[in-house]
C-alpha positions in Angstrom: 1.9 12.3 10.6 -2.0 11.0 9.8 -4.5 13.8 9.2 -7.8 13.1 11.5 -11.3 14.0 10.5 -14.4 13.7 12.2 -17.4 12.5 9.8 -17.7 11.9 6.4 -18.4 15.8 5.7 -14.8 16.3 6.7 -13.0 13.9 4.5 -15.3 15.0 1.5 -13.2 18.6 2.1 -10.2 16.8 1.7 -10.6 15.6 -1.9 -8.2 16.3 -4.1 -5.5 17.3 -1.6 -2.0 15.4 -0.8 -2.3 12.8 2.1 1.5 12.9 3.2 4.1 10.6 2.9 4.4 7.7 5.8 7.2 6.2 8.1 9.8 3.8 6.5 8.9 0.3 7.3 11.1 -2.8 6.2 10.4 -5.7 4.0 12.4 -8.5 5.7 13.1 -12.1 4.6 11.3 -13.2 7.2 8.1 -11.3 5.8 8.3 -12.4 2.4 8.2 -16.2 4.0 5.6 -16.0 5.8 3.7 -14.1 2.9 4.6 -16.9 0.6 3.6 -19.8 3.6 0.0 -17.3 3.9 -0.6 -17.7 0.0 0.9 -20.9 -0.9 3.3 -19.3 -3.7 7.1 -20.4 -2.4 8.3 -19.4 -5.7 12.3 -19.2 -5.6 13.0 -16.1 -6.5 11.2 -14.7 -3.3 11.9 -17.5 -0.7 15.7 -19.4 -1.8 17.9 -16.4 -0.9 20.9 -18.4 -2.0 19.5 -19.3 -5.5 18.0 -15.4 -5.7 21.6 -14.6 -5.5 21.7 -15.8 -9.2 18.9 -14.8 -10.8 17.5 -11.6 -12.4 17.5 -8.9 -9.9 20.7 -10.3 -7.0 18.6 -11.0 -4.5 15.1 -12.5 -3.2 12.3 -9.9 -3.7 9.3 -9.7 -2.4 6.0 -10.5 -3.7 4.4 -8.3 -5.7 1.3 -8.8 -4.1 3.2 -8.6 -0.9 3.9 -4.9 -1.6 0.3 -4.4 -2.6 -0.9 -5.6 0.6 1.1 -3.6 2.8 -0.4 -0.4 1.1 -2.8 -0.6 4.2 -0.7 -0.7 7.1 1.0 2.4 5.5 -1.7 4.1 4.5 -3.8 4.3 8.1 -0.6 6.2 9.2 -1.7 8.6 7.0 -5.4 9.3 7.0 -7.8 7.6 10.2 -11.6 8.9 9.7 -13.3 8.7 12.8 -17.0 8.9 13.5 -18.2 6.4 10.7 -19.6 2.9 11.4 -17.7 0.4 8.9 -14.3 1.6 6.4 -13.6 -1.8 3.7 -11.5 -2.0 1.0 -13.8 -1.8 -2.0 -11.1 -2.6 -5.2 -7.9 -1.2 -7.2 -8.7 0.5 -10.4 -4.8 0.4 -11.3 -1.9 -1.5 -10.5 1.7 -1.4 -11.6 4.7 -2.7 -10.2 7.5 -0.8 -11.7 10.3 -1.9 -9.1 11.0 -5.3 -7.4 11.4 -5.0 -3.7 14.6 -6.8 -3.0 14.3 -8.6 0.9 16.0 -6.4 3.9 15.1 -2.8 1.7 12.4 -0.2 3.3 9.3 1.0 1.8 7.0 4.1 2.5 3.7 5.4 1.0 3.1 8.7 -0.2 -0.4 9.2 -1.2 -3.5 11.7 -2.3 -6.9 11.5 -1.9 -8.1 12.2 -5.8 -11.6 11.5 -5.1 -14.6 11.0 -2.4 -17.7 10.3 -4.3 -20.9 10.1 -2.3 -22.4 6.0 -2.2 -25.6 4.7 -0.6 -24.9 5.1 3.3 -21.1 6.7 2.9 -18.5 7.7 0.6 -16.2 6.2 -1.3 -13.0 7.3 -1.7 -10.2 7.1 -4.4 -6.7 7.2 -3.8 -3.6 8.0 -5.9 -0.7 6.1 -3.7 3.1 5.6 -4.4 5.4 3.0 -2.6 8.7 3.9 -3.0 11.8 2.0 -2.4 14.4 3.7 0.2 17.3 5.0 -2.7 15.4 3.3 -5.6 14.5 5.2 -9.1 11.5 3.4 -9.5 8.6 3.0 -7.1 7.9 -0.3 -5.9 4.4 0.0 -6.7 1.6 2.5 -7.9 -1.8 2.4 -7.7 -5.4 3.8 -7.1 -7.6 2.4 -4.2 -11.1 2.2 -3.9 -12.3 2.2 0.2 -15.9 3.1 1.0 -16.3 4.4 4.4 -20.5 4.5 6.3 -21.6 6.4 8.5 
């Protein structure tokens, strides 16, 4: 369920506070190919199911960076700001990858907004997100975004 606010002055009030936890989506074979044709990196482990039967973790995985990525996707379930001009991607102050994500499993994102700091023209926010792996121990991936948003 995605929380709405109108304006910058309503997403500053948010700071600090849980953003939820979004729908299941999977990571299919088919995904992790055309993530691998889209970056040029057909390493085996993620893209030769038979030969991923073999190796360390049973079965193809997906890209780590794959996982990254989807973090957007998942996380405009969560929270859309409405009544500012431009919302980018600004960086990632942290990064860790504490699970593979084998092909065919389902992630979600579960997320807080630790921060809105006040920028030239907007805000910039800092989230504290989470993608876990449907009946893993580990996340998949955790990390804290940087987005700016302008009014």
């Amino acid at each position: 369920m995605s929380i709405t606010v109108n304006g910058l002055d309503e997403l500053k009030k948010l700071a600090g506070g849980d953003l939820g936890t979004s729908e299941w989506i999977e990571v299919t074979q088919q995904r992790i190919d055309t993530f691998a044709d889209a970056t040029g990196d057909h390493q085996w482990i993620h893209v030769d199911p038979e030969r991923a039967k073999e190796g360390p973790f049973g079965a193809p995985i997906a890209h780590g960076y794959l996982t990254l990525s989807l973090f957007i996707p998942l996380f405009t379930e969560l929270l859309d700001v409405r009544g500012v001009t431009t919302k980018v991607n600004y960086g990632l102050n942290k990064v860790r990858f504490p699970s593979p994500v084998k092909a065919g499993s389902r992630i979600r994102l579960t997320a807080r907004l630790a921060e809105v700091e006040d920028v030239p023209g907007g805000v910039q926010i800092t989230v504290e997100g989470a993608i876990e792996i449907e009946g893993g121990a580990k996340p998949a991936a955790v990390l804290q975004s940087l987005s700016r948003f302008y009014a």
